[in-house]
Backbone as CSV, one residue per row, in Angstrom:
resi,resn,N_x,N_y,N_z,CA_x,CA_y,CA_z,C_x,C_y,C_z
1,UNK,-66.612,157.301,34.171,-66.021,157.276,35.499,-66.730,156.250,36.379
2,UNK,-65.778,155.485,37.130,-66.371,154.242,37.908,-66.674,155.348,39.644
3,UNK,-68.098,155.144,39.752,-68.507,155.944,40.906,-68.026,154.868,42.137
4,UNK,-68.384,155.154,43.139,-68.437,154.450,44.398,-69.983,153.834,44.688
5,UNK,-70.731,155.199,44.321,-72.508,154.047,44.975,-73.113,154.392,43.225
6,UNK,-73.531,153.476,42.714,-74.425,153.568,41.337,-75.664,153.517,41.775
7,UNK,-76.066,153.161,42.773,-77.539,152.627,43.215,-77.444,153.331,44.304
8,UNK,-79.226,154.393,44.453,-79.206,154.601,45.668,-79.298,153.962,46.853
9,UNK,-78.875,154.224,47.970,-78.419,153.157,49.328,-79.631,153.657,50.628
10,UNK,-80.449,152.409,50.427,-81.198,152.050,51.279,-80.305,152.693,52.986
11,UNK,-81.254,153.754,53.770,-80.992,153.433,55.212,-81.152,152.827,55.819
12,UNK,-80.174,152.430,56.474,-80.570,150.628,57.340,-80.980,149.977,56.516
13,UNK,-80.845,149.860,55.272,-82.136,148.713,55.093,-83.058,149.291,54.563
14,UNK,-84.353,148.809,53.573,-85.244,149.007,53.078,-86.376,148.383,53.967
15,UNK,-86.607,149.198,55.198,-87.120,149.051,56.388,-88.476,149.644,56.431
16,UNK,-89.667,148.606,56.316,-90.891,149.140,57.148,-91.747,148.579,58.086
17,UNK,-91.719,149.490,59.288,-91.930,149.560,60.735,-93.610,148.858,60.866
18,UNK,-94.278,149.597,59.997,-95.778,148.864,60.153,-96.179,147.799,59.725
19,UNK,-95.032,147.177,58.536,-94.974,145.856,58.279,-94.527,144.742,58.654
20,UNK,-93.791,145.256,60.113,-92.677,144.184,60.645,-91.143,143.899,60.105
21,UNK,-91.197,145.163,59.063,-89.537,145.179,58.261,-88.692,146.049,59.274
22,UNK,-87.797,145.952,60.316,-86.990,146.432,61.080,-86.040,147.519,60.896
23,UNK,-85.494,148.534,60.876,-84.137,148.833,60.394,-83.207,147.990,60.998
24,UNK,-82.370,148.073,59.893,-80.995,147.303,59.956,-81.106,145.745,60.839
25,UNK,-81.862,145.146,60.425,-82.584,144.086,60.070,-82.357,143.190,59.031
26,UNK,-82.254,141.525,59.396,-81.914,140.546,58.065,-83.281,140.710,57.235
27,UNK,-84.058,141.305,57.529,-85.335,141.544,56.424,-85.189,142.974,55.529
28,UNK,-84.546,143.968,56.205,-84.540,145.159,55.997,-83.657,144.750,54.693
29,UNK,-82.633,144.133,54.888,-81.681,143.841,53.967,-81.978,143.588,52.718
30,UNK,-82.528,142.478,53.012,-83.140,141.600,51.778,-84.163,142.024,51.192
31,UNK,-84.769,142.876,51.887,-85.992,144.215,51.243,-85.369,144.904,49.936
32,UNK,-83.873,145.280,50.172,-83.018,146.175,49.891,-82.407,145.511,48.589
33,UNK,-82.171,144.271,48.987,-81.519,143.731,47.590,-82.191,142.868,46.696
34,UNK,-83.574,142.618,47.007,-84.540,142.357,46.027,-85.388,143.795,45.231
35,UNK,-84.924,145.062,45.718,-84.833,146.156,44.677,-84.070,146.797,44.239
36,UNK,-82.728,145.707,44.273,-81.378,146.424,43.658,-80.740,147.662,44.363
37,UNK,-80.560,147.675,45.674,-80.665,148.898,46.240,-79.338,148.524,47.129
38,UNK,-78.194,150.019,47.065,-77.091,149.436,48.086,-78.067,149.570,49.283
39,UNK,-77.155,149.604,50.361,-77.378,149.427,51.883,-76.167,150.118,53.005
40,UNK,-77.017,150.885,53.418,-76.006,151.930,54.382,-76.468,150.846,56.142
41,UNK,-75.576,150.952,56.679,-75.708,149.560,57.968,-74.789,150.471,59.061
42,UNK,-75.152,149.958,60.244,-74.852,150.770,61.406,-74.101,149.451,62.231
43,UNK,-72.925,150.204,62.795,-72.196,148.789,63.624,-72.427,150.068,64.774
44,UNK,-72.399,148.735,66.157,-72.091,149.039,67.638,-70.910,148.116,68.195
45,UNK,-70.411,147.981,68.818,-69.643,147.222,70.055,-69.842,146.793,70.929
46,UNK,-70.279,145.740,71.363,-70.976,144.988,72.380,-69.785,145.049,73.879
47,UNK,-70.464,145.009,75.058,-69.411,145.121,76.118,-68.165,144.381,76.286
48,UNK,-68.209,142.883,75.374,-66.978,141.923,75.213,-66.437,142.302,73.884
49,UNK,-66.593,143.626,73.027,-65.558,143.767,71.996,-65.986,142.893,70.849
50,UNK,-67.125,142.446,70.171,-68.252,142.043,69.375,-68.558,143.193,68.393
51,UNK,-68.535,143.295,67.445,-69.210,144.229,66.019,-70.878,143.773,66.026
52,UNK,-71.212,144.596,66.258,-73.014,143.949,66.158,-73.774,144.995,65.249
53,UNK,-74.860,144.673,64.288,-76.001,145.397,63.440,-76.924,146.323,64.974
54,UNK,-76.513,147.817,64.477,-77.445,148.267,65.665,-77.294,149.782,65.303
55,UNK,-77.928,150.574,64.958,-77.840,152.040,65.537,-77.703,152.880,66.566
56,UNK,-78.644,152.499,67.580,-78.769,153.411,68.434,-77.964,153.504,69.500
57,UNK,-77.139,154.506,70.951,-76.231,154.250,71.606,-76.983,153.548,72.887
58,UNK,-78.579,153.329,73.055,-79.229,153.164,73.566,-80.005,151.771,73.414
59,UNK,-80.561,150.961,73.852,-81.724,149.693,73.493,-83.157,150.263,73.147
60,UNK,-83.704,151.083,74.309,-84.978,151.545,74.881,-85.642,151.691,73.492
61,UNK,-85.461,152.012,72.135,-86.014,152.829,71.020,-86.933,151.322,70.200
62,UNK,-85.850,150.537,70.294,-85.859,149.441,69.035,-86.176,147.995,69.965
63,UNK,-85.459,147.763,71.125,-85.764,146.439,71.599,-86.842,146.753,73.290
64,UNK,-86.838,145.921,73.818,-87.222,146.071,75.383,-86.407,146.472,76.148
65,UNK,-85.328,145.815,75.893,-84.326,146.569,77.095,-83.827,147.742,77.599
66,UNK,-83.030,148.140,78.337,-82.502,149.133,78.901,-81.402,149.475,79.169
67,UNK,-80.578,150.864,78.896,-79.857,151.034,79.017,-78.625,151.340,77.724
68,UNK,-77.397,151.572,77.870,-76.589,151.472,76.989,-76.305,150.279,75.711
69,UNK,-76.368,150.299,74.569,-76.002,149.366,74.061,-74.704,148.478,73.738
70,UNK,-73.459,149.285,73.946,-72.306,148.956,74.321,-72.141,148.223,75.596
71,UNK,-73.093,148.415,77.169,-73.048,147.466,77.993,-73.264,146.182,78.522
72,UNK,-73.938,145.623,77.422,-74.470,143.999,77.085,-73.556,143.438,76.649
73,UNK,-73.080,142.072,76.917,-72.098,141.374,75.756,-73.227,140.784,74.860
74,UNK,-72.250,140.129,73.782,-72.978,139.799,72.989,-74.054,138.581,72.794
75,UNK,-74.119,138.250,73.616,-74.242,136.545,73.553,-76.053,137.257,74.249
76,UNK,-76.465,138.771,75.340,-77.144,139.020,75.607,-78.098,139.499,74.648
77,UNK,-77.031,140.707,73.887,-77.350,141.203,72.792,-78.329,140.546,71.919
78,UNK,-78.232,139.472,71.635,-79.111,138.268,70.515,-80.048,137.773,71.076
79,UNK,-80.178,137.720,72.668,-82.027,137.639,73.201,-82.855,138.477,72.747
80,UNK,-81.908,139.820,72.594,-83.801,140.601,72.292,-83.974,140.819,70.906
81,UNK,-85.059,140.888,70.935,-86.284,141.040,69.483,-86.316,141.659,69.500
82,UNK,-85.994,142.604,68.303,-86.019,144.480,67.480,-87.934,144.219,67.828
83,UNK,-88.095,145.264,68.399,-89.140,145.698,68.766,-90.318,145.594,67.029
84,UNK,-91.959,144.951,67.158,-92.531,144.896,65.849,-91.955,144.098,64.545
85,UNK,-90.621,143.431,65.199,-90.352,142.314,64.049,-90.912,141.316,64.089
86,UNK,-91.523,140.916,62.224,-92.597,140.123,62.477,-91.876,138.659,62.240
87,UNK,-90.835,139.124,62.160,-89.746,137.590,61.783,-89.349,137.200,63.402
88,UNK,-89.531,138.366,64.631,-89.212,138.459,65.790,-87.374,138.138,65.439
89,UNK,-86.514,138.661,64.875,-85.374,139.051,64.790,-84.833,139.536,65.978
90,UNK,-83.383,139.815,66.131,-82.483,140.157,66.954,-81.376,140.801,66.476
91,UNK,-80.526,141.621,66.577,-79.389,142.100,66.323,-78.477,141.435,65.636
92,UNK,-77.788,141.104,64.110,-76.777,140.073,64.360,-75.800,140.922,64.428
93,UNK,-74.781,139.408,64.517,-72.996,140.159,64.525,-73.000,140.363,63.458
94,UNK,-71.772,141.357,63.308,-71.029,141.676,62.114,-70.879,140.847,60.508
95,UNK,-70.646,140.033,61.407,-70.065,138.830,60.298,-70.838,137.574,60.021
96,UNK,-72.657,137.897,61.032,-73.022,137.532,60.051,-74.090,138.480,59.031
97,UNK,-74.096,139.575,59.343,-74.545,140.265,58.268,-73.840,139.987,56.963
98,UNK,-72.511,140.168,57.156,-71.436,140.115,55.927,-71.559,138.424,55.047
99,UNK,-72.190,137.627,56.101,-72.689,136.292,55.634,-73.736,136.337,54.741
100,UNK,-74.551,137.154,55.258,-75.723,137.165,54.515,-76.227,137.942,53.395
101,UNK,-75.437,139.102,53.303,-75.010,139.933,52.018,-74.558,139.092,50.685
102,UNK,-73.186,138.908,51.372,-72.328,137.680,50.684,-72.200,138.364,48.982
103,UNK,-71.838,139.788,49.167,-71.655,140.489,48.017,-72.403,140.962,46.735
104,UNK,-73.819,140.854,47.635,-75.096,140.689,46.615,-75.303,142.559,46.164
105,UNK,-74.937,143.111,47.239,-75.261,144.657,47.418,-74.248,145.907,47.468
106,UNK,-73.817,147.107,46.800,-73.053,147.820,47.766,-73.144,147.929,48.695
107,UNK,-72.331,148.209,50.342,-72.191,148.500,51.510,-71.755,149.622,51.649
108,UNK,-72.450,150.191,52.642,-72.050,151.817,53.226,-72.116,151.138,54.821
109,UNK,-71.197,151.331,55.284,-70.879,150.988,56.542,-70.472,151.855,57.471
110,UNK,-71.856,151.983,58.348,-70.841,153.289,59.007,-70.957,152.604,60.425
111,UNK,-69.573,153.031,60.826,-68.866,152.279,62.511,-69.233,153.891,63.148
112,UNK,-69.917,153.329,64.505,-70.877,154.233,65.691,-69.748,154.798,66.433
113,UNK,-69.506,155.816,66.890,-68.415,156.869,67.601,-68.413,155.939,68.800
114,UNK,-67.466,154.966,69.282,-67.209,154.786,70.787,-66.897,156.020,71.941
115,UNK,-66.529,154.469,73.043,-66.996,155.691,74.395,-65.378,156.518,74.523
116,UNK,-64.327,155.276,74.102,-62.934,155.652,74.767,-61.617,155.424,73.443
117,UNK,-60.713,155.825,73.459,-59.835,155.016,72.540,-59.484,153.458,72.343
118,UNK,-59.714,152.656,73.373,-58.969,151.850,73.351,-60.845,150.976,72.691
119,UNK,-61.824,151.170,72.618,-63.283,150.668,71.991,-63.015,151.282,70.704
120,UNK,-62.633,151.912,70.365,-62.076,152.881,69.414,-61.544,151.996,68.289
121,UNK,-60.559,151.688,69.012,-59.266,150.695,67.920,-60.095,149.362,68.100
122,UNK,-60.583,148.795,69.051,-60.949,147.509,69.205,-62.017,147.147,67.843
123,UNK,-63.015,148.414,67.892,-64.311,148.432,66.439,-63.683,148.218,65.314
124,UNK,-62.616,149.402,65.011,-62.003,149.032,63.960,-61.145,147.694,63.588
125,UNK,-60.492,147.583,64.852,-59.805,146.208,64.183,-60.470,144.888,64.128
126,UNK,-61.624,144.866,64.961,-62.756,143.671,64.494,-63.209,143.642,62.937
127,UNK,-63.330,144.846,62.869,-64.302,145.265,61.582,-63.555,144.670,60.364
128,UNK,-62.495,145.350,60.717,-61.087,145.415,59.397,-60.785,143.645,59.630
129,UNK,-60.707,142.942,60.376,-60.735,141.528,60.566,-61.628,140.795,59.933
130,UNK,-63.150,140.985,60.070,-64.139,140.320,59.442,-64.616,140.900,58.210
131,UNK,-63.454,141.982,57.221,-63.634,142.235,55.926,-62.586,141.640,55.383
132,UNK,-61.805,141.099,55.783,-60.648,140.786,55.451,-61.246,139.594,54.176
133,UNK,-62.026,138.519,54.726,-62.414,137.539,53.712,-63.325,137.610,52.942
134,UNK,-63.975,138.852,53.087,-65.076,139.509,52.399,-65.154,139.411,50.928
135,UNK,-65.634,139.132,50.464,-65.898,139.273,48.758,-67.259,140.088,47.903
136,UNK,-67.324,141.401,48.040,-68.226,142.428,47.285,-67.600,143.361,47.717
137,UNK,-68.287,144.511,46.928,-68.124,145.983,47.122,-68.832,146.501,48.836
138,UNK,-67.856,147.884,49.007,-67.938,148.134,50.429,-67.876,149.261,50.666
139,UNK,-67.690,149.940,50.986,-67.097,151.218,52.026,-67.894,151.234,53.871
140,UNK,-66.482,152.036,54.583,-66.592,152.300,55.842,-66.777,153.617,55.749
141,UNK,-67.552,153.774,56.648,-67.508,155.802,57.242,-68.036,155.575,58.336
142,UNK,-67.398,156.578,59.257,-68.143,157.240,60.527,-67.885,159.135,60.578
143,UNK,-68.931,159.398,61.228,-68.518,160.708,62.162,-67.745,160.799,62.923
144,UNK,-66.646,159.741,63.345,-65.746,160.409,64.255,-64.637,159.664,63.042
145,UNK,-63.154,160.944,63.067,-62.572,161.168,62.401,-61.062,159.938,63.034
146,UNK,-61.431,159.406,64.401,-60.546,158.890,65.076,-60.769,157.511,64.283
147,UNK,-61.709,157.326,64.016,-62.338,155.697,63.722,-61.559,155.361,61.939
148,UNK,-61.487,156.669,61.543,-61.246,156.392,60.158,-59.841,156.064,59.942
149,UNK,-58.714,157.311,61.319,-57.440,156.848,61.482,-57.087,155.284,62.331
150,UNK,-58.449,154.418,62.843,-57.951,153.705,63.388,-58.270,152.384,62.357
151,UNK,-59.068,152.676,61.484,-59.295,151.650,60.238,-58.150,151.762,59.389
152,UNK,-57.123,152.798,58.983,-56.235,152.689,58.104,-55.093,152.287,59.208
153,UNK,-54.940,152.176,60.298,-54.596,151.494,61.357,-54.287,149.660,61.181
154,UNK,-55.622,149.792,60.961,-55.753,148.478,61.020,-55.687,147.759,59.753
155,UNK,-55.342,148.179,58.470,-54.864,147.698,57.582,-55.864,147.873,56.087
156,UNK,-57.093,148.435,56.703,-57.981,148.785,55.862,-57.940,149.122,54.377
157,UNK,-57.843,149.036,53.539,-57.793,149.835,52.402,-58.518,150.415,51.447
158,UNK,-60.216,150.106,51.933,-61.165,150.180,51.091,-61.518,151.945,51.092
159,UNK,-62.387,152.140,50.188,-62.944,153.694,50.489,-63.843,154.095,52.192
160,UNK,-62.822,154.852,52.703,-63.279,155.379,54.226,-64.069,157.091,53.363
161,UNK,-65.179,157.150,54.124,-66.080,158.400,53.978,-66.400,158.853,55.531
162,UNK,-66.157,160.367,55.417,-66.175,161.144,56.977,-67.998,161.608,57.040
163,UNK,-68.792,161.175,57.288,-70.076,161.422,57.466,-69.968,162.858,58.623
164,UNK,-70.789,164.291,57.928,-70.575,164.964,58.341,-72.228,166.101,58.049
165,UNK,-72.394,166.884,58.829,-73.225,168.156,58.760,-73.270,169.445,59.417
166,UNK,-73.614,169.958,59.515,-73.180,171.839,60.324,-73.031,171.401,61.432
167,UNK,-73.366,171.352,62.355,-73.144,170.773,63.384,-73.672,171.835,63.967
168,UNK,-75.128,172.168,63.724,-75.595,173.452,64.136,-77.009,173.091,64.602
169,UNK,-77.629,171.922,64.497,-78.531,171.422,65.584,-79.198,171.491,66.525
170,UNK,-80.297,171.938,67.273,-80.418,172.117,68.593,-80.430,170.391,68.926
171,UNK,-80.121,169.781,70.264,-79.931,168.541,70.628,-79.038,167.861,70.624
172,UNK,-78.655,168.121,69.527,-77.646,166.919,68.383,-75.905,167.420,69.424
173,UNK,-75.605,166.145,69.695,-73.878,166.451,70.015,-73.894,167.460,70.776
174,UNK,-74.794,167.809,72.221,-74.016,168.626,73.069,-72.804,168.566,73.818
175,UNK,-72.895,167.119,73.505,-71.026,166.652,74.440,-70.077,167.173,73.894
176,UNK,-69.962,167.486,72.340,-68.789,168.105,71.323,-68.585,169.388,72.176
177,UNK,-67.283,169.909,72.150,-67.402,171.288,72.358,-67.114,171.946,71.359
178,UNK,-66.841,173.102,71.313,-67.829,174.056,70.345,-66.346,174.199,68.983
179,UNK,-65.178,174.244,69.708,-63.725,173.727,68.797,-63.577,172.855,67.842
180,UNK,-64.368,171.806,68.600,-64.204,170.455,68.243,-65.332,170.174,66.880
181,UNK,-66.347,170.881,67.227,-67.470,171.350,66.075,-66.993,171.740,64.942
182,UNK,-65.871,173.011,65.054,-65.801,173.906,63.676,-64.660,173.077,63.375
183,UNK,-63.784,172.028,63.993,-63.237,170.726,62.914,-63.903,169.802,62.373
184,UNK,-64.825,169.377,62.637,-65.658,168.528,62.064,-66.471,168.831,60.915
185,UNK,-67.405,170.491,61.458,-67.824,171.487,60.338,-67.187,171.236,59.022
186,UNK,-66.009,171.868,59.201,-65.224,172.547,58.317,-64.110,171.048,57.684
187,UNK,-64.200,169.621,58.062,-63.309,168.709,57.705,-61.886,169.212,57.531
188,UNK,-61.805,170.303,58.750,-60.044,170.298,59.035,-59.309,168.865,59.226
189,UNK,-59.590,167.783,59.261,-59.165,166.643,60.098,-58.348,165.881,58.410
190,UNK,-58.715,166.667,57.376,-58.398,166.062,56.145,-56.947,165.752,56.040
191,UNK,-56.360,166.305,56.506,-54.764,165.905,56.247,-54.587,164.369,57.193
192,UNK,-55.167,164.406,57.883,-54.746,163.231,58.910,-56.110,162.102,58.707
193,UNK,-56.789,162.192,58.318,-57.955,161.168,57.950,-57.789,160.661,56.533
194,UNK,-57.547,162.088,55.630,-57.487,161.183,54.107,-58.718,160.562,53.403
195,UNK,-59.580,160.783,54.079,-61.201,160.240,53.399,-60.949,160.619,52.149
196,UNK,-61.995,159.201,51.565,-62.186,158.689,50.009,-63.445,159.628,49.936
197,UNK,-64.565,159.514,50.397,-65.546,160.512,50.543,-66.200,161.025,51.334
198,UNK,-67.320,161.810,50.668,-68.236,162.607,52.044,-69.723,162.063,52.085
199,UNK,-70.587,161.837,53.340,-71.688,161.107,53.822,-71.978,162.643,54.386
200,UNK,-73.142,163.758,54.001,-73.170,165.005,54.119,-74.577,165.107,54.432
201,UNK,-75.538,165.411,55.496,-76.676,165.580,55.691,-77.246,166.812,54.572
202,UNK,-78.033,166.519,53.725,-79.186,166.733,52.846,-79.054,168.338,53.182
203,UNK,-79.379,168.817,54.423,-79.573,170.471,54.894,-77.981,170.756,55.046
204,UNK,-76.925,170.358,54.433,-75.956,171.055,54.933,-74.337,170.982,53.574
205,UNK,-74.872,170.144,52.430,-74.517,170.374,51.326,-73.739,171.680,50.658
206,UNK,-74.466,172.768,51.560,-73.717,174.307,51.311,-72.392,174.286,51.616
207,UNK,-71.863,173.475,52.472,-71.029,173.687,53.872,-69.778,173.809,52.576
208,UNK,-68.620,174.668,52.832,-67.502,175.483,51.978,-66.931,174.013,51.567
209,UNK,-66.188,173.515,52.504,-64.890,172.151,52.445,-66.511,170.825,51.654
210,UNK,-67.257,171.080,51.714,-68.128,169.962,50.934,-68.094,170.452,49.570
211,UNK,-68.427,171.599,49.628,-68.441,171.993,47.958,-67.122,171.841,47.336
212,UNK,-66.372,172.401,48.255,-64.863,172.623,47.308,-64.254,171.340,47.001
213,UNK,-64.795,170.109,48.018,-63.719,168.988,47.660,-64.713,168.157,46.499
214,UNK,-66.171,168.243,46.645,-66.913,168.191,45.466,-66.576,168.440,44.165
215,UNK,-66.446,169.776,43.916,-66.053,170.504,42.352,-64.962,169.649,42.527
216,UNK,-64.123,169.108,43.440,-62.682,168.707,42.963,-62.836,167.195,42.496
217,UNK,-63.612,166.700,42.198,-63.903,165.401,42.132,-64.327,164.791,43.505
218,UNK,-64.337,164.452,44.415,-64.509,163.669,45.650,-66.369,163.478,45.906
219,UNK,-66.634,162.006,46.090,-67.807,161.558,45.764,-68.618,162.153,47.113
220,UNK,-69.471,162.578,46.478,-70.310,163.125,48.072,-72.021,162.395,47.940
221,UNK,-72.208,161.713,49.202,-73.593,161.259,49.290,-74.053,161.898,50.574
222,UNK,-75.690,162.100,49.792,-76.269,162.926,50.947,-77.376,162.271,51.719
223,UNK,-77.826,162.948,53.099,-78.628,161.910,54.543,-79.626,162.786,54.798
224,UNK,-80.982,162.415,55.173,-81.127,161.133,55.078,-82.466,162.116,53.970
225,UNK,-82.921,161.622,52.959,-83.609,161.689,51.816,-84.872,160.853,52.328
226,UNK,-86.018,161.404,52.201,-87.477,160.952,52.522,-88.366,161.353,51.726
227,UNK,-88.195,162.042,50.391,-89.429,162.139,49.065,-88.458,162.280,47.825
228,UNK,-88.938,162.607,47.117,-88.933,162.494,45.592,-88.356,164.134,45.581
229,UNK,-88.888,164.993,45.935,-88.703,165.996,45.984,-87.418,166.567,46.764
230,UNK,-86.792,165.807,47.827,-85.706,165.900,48.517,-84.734,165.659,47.856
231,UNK,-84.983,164.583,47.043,-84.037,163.568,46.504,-83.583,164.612,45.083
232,UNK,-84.269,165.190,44.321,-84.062,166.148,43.207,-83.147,167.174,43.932
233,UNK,-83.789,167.982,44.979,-83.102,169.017,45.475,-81.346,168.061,45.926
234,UNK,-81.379,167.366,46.739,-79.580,167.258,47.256,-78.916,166.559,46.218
235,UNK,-79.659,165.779,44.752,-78.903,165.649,43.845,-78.143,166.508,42.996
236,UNK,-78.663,167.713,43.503,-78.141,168.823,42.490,-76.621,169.320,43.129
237,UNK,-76.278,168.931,44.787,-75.071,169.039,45.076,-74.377,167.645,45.378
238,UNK,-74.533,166.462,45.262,-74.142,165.551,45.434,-73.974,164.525,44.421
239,UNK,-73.841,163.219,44.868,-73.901,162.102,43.879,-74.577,161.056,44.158
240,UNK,-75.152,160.676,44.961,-75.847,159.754,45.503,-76.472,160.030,46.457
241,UNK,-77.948,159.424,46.732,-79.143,159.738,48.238,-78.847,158.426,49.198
242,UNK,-78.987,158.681,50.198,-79.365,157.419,51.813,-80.427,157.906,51.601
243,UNK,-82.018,156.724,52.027,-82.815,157.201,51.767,-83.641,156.302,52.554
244,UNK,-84.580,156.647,53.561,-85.818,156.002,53.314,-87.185,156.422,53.279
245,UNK,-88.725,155.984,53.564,-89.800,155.785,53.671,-90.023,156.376,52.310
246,UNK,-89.357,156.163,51.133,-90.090,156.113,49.256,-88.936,155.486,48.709
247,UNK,-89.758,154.708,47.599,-88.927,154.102,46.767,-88.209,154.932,45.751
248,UNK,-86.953,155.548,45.763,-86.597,156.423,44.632,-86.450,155.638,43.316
């Protein structure tokens, strides 16, 4: 059987912080594919409608700046230096990450929950635009279930994965309300999303609709894996680890 990830997939990047290796970083990358390792990558939306390499919904964590990361255009976006990069790096766009890959690696791509619908469709149809000429293996996923209907929207056809966990957290997603939780929980959204697979946090593998679409064949990779010992335990319900700080 031809899987989706054969190689476990680097988070962000095969990223270390005390060495000056960034997450989701042109070093992190290349960390990643000089040990044969896919690569799970985080898109944002810059305030002019830009796909940019970035995780957080925030700057404050990773660069100097402040504030929202969606409120910068892009052209700002690329002044700052990911905080401890010893390459002193910056955020790139989309496309040129996809430059610099250039089909060397699997991709796990997961597009960041926007603020509104209309950032919504805009992510996706950038995204789905600058894969269009793409040449390697890929997949898209996000946590929001809107992003996945707005990628098959946009003409997408590759494997979309619904990245999902209990949603039982203290912190995590107090904006969700509590409805909106036990659809996400439970991947009620399946008739209308259609996901190729599941992106399933490590502690939450139990969850009923993960197991059941599991036993049914449907590829499930689990988040985020940090020993040797983690990595044994969520292989036993899954098929593949996101992983960082050890080399599996």
């Amino acid at each position: 059987m031809i899987r989706l990830f054969e190689r476990p997939i680097a988070h962000r990047g095969l990223h270390d912080r005390a060495n000056g290796i960034i997450e989701n970083s042109r070093a992190a990358f290349e960390a990643a594919i000089a040990k044969g390792y896919a690569i799970e990558c985080d898109v944002q939306l810059s305030s002019d409608g830009v796909p940019f390499i970035f995780h957080d919904d925030d700057f404050e964590r990773l660069t100097s700046a402040t504030g929202r990361s969606d409120a910068m255009p892009i052209a700002e976006v690329q002044t700052l230096v990911l905080t401890d990069s010893a390459a002193n790096e910056a955020p790139q766009r989309f496309t040129e990450f996809l430059e610099q890959i250039a089909g060397r690696a699997q991709l796990q791509i997961e597009l960041k929950q926007q603020a509104d619908a209309a950032r919504t469709v805009r992510l996706a149809t950038e995204v789905a635009m600058a894969l269009k000429g793409y040449r390697g293996p890929y997949t898209i996923e996000s946590f929001d279930p809107r992003l996945l209907a707005a990628l098959r929207e946009a003409g997408v056809t590759a494997p979309l994965g619904i990245i999902t966990y209990a949603y039982d957290e203290p912190g995590w997603d107090n904006h969700i309300p509590w409805w909106r939780k036990f659809v996400l929980r439970h991947l009620l959204h399946w008739p209308w999303t259609r996901f190729s697979f599941i992106s399933c946090r490590n502690l939450s593998l139990y969850l009923p609709m993960v197991r059941f679409l599991h036993a049914r064949g449907m590829e499930v990779t689990s988040w985020t894996i940090t020993s040797e010992q983690a990595a044994r335990a969520a292989l036993r319900a899954s098929d593949q680890i996101v992983f960082e700080g050890f080399l599996p």
